[in-house]
N, CA and C of each residue as an Amber inpcrd file, in Angstrom:
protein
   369
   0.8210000  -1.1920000   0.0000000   0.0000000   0.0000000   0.0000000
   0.8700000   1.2630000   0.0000000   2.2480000   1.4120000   0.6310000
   2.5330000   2.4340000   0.5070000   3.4190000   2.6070000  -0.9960000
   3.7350000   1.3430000  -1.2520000   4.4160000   1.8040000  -2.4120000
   3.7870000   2.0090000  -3.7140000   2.4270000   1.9430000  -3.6320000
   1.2680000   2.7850000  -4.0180000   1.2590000   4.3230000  -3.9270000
   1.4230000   4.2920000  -2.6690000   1.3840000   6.0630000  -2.2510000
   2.7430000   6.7470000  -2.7120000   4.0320000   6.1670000  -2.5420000
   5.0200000   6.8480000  -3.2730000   5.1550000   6.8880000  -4.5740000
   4.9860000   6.0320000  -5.0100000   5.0060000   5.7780000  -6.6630000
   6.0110000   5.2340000  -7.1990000   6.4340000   6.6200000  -7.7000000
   8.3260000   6.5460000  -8.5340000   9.2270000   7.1220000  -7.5140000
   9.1010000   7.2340000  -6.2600000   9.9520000   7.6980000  -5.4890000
  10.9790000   6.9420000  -5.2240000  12.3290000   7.8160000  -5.2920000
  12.9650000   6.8130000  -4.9570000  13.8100000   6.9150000  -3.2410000
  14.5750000   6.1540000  -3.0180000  15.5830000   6.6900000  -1.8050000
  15.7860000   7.8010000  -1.3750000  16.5150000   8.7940000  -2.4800000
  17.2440000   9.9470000  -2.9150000  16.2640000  10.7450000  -2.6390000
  15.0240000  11.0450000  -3.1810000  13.8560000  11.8780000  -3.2600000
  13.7120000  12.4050000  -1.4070000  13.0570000  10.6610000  -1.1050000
  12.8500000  10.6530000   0.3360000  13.6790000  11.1880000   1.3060000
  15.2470000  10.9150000   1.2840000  16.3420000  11.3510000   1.9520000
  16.3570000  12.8550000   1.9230000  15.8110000  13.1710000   0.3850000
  16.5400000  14.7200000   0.5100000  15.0170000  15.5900000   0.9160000
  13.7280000  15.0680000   0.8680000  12.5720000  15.6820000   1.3640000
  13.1070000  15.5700000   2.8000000  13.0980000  14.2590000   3.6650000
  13.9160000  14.7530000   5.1750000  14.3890000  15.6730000   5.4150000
  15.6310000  15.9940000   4.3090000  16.7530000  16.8630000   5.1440000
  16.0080000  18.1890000   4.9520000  15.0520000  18.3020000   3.9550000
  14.6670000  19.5450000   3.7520000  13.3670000  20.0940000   4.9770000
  13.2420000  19.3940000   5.0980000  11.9360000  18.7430000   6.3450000
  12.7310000  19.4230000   7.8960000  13.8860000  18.7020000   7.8320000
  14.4030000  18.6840000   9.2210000  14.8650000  20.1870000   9.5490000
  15.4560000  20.9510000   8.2140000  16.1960000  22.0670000   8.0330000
  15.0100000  23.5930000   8.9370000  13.4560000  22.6070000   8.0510000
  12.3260000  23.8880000   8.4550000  11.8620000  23.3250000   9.7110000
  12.5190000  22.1730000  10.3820000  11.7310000  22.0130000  11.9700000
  13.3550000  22.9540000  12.4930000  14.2230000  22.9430000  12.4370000
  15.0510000  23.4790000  12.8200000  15.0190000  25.1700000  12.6090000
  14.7150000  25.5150000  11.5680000  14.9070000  27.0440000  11.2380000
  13.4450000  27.7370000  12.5680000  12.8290000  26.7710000  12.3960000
  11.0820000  26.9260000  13.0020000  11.1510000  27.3180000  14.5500000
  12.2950000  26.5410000  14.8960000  12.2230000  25.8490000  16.5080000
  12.9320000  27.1750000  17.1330000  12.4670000  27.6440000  18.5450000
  13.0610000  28.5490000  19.2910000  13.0210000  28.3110000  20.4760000
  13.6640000  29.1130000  21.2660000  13.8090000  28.7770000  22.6370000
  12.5280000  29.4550000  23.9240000  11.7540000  29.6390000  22.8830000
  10.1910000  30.5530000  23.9270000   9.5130000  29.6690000  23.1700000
   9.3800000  28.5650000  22.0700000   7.9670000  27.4520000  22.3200000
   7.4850000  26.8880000  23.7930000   8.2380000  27.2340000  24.5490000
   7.0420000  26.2810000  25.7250000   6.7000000  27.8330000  26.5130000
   7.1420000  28.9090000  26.4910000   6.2510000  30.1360000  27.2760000
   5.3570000  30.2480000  26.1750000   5.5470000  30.2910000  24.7820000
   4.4310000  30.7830000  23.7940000   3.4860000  29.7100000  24.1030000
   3.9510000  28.3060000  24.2370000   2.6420000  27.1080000  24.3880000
   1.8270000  27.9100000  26.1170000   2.0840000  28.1550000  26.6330000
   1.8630000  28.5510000  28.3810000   1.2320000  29.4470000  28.0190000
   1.4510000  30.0840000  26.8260000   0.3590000  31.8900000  27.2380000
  -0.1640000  31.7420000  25.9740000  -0.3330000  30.4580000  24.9170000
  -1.9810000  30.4970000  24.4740000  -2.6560000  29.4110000  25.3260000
  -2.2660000  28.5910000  25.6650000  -2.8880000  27.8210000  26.8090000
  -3.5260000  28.9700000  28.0310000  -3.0260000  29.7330000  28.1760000
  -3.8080000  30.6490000  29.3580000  -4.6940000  31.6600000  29.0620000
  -5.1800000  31.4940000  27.5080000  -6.3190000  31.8090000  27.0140000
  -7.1020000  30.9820000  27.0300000  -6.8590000  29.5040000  26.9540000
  -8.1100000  28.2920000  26.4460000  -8.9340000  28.1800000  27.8950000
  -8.9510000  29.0200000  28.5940000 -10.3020000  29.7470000  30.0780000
 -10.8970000  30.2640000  29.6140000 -12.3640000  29.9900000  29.4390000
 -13.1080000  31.2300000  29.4290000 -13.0350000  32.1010000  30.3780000
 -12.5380000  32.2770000  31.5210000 -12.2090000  32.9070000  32.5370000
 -11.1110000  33.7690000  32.0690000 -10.4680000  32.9520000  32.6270000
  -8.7210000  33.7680000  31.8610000  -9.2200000  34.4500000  30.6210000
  -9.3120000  33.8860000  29.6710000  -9.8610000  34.9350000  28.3500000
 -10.1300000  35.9350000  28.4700000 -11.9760000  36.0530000  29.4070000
 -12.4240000  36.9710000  29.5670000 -12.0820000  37.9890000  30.0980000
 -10.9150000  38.1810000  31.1890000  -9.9480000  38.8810000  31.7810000
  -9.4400000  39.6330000  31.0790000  -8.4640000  38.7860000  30.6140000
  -7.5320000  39.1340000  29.4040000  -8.1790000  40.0570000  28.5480000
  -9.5730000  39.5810000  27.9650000 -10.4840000  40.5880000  26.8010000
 -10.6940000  41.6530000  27.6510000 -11.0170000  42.0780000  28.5900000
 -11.6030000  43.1840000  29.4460000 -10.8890000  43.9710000  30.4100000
  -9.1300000  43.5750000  30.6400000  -8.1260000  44.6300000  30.5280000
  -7.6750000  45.1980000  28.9190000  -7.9360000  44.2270000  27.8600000
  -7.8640000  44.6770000  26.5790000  -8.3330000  45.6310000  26.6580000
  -9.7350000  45.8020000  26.4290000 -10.4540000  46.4310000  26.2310000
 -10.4740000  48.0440000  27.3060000 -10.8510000  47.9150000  28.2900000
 -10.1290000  48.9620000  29.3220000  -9.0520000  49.8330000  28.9080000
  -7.9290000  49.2900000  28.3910000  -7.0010000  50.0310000  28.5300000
  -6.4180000  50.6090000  29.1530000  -6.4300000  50.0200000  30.4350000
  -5.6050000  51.0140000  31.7880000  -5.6780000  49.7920000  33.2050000
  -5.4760000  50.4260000  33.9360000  -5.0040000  49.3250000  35.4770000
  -6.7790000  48.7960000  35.8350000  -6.7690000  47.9930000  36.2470000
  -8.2840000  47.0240000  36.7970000  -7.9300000  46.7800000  37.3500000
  -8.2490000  46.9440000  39.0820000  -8.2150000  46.5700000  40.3840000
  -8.9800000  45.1450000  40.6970000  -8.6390000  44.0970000  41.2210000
  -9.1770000  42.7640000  41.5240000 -10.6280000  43.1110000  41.9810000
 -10.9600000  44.0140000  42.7560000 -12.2210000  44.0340000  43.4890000
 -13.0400000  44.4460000  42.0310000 -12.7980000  44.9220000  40.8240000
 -13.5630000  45.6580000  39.8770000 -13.9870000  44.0690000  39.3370000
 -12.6570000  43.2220000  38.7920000 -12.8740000  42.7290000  38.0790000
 -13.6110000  40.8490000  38.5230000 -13.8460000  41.1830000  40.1320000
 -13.9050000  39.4580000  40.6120000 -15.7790000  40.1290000  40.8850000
 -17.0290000  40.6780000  40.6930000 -18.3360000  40.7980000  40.1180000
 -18.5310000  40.6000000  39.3430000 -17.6200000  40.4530000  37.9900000
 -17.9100000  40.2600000  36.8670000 -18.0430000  39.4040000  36.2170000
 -17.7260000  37.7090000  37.4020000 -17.1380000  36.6700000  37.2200000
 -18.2030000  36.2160000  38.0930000 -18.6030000  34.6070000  37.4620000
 -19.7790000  33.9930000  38.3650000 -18.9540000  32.7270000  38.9290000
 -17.4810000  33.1950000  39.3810000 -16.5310000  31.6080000  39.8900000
 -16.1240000  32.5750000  40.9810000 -15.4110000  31.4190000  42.1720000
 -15.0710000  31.9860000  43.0320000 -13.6380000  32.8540000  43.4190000
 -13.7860000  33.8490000  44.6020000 -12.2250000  34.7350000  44.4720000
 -10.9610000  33.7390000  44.1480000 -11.3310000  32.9440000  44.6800000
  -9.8820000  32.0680000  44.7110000  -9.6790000  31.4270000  42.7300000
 -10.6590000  31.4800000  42.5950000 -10.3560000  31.2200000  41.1520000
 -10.1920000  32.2800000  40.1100000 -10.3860000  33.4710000  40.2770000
  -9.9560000  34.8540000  40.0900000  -8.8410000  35.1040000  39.8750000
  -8.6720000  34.5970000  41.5230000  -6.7930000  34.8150000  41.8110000
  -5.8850000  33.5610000  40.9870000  -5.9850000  32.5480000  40.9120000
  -5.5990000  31.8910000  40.4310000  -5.4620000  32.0350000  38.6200000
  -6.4390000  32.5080000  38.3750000  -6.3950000  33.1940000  37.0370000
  -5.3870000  34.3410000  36.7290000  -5.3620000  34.7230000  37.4590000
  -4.7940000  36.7990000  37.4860000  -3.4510000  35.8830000  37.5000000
  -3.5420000  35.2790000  38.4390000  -1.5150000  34.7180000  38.5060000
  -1.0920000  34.2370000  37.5120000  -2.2740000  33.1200000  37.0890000
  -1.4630000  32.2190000  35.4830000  -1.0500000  32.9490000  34.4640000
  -2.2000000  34.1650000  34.3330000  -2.2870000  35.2720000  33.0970000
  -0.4770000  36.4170000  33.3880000  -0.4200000  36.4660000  35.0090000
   0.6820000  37.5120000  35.0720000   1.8390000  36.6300000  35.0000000
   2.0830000  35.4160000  35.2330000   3.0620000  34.4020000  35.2540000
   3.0260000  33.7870000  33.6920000   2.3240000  34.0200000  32.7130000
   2.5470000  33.6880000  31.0760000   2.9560000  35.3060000  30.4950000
   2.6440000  36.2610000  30.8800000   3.1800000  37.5010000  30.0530000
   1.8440000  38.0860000  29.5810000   0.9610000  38.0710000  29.9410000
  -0.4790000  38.3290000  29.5180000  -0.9040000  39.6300000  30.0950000
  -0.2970000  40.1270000  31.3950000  -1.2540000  40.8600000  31.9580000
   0.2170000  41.4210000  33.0910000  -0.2590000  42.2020000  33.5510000
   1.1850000  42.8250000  34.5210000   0.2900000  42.9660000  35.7340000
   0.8790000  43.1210000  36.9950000   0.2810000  43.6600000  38.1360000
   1.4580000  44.4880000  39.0430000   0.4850000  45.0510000  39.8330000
   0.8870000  46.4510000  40.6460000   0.6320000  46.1570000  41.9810000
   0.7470000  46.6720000  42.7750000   0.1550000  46.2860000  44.4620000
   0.2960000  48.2190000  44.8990000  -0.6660000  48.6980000  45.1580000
  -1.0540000  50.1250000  45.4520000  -1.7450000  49.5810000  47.0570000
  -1.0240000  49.6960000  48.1620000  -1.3820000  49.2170000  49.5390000
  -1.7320000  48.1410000  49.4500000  -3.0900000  47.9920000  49.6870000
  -3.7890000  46.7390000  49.7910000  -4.5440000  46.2680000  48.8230000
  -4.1910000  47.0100000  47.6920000  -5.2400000  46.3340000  46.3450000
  -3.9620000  45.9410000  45.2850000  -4.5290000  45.0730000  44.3180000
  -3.9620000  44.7200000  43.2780000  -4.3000000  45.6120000  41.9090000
  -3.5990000  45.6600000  40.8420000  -3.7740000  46.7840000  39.9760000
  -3.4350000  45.5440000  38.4350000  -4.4960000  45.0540000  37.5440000
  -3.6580000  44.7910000  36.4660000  -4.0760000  45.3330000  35.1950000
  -2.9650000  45.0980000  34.6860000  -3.3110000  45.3990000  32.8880000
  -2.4180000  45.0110000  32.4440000  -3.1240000  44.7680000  30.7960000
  -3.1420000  43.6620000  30.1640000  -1.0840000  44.5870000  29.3010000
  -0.9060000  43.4390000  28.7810000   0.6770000  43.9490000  27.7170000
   0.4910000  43.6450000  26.4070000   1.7320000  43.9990000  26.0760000
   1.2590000  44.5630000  24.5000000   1.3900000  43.0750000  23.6000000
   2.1080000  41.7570000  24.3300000   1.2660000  40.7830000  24.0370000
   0.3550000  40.2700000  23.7230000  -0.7530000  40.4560000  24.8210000
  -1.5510000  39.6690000  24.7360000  -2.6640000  40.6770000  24.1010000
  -2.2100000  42.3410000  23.5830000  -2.9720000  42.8570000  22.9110000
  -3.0640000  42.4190000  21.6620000  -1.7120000  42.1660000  21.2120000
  -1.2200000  41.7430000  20.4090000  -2.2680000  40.2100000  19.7960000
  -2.2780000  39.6010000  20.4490000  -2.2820000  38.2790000  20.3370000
  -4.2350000  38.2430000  20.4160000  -4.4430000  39.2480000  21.1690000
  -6.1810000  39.3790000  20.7040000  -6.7150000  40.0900000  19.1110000
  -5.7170000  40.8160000  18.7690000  -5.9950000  41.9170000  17.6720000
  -5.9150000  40.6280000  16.7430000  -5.0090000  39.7000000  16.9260000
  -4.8560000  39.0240000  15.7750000  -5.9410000  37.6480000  15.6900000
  -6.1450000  37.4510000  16.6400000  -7.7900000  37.0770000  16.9700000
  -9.1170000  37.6590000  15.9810000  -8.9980000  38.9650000  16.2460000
  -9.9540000  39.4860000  15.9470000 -10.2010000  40.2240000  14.5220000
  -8.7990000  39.9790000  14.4010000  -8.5290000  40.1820000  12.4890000
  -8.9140000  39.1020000  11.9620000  -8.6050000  38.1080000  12.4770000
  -8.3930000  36.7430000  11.6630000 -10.2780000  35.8340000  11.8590000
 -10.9070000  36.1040000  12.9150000 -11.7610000  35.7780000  12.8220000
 -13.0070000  35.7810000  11.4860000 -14.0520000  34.6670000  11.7280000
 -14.5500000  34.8200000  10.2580000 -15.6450000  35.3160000  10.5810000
 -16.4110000  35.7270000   9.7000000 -17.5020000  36.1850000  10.1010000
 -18.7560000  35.4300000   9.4800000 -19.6240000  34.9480000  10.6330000
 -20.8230000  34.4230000  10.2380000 -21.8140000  34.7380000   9.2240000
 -21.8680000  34.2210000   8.0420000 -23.6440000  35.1900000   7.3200000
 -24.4280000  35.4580000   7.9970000
């Protein structure tokens, strides 16, 4: 069956599709694939997302107390969110006394705009 699927291929063909293969996993490969895997993974929350979309959107510092009403999960899962999002590069935070302060970076603005370019649009 496969020598069905190759045809007239020979050795040579195969060998040199590899090397050409291996050249673009190599040119491809960098040393931030596993933070880039970590901070689109810390979008796949609708939680986290929604965060993320609504310091987007804001454009300026969001204090925890603004943004944990807006959310039908509990503080502790808030917080746990706010950390994953500031621990992937998504979102920055501040500490002003006793409150927390975040907003979003030019990442993950980044990384929504292109979301929202690329999206399709329904008829």
């Amino acid at each position: 069956m496969l020598t069905d699927e190759i045809g007239e291929c020979c050795d040579g063909d195969v060998d040199r599709r590899l090397d050409e293969l291996r050249a673009l996993d190599r040119a491809a490969a960098t040393d931030t694939v596993g933070r880039d895997v970590r901070a689109l993974s810390a979008l796949g929350s609708d939680t986290r997302y929604r965060i993320v979309r609504l310091l987007v959107t804001a454009g300026d510092d969001l204090c925890v107390c603004e943004l944990a009403p807006l959310f039908d999960v509990s503080e502790s899962a808030i917080s746990h969110a706010l950390s994953e999002l500031t621990d992937t590069g998504l979102i920055t935070r501040r500490k002003e006394g006793k409150w927390r302060y975040y907003r979003s970076t030019e990442r993950a603005e980044g990384l929504l705009a292109a979301l929202d370019a690329t999206r399709e649009v329904s008829p």
